[in-house]
N, C-alpha and C positions, 0 to 999 in steps of 0.2 A: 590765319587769314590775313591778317595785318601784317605781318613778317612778306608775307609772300608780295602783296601789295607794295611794301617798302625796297622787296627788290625787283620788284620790275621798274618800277619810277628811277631807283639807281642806273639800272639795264639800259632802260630810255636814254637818261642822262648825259649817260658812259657814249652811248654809241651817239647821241644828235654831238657830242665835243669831236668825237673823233673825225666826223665825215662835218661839220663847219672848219676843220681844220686842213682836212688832206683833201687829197683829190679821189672821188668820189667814180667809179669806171665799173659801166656796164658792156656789155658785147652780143651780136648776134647773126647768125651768118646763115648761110643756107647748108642745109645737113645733107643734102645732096653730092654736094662737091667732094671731090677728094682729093683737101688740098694741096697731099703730096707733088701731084700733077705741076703747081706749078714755082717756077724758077728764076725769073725775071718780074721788073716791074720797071712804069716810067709813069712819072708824073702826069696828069691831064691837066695841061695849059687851060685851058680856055676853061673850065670850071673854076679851077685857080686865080684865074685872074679874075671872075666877079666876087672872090671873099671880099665884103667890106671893112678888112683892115689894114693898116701901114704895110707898107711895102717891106719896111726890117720888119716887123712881127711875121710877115708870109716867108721870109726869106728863112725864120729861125726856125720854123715850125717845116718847111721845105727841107733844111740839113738835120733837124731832127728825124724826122721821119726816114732819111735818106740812112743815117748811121743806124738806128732802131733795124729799116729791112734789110740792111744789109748784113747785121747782126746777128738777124736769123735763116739767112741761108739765100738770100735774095740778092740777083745781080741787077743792074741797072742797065737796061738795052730799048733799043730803037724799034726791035720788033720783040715788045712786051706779052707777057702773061695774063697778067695785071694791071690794070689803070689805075692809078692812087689819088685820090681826089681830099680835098676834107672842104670842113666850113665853121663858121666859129657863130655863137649866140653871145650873147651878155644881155642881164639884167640887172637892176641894182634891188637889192632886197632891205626894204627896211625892219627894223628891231623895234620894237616899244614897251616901252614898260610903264604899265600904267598907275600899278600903286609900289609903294616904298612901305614893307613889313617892318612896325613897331615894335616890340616887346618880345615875350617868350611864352607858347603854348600853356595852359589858354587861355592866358592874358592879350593876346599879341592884337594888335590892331594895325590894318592896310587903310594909309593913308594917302590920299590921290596925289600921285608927284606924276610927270611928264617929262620923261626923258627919253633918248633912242639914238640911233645911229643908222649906218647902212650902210652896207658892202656891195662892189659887185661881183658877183657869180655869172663865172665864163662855164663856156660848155663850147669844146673842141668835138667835131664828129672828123673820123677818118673812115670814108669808103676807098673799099679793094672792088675792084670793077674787073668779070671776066674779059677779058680784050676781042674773044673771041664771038660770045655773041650778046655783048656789052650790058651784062645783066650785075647786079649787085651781087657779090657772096660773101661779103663779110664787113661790120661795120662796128666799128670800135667807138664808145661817146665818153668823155671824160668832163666830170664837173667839178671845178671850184673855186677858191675866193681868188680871184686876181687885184693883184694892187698895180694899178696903173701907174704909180711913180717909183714902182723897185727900181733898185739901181740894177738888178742882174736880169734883167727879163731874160737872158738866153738860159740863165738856169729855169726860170721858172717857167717858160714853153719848153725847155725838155723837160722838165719834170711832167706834166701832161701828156706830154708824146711817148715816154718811157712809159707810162704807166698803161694807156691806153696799148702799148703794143706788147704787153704782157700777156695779154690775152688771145695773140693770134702767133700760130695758126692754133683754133680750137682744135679741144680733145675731144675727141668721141668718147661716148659712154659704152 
């Protein structure tokens, strides 16, 4: 029983390092569509322009997303398939660590120390919008640590947009 215990707490561990580390991407679309059907795709401006972020972060995430569909089989046209939209979140997550582990089992004593930090965690969503009767069928969300003074942000917004567009078009079961 204690073995079993010890590796789920490992299990835990293992997977909360990997997803505070990468980027972390779910997806969900309507099972209806079939999204062979469609071929083309154009940005929706005017959604676009209310992201509340810098004009270069829209722009990197706009050629991201542009290389990504085009990647998969998607042309960029004036009378679209698809309307591509996204939107960005942030929050900053703090850490705390409230005691500082003394000794060696079962000797060990936690004594009160106060320390922490905080990151912030972005979350990119990309909707695919049918053109036709302007209903959502697929939406891709990506989360994780952004650092606001990388020196390469166009890697690290394509990195979120590669990863997010991994996931479309979904497979049917």
């Amino acid at each position: 029983m204690k073995k079993n215990t010890s590796l789920k707490i490992i299990l835990f561990t293992f997977t909360f390092i990997i997803q505070s580390c990468g980027i972390y991407v779910q997806y969900d679309y309507d099972s209806d569509v079939n999204f062979d059907n469609y071929s083309s795709y154009s940005f929706y401006q005017p959604d676009i322009d209310e992201v509340e972020i810098s004009d270069l972060d829209k722009k990197r995430i706009l050629k991201s997303l542009d290389i990504g569909l085009k990647s998969k089989g998607l042309e960029r046209s004036n009378s679209p398939d698809l309307l591509v939209t996204f939107e960005t979140k942030s929050k900053e997550r703090v850490y705390v660590n409230n005691y500082l582990p003394y000794g060696w089992y079962p000797f060990a004593y936690r004594y009160p120390y106060s320390s922490g930090y905080s990151r912030i965690q972005g979350t990119l969503y990309v909707n695919l919008i049918d053109s036709k009767n302007q209903q959502l069928v697929w939406q891709g969300k990506g989360v994780g640590v952004l650092n606001e003074y990388s020196n390469n942000r166009d890697k690290m917004i394509n990195e979120f947009v590669v990863k997010i567009l991994e996931k479309y078009p979904p497979i049917s079961d």
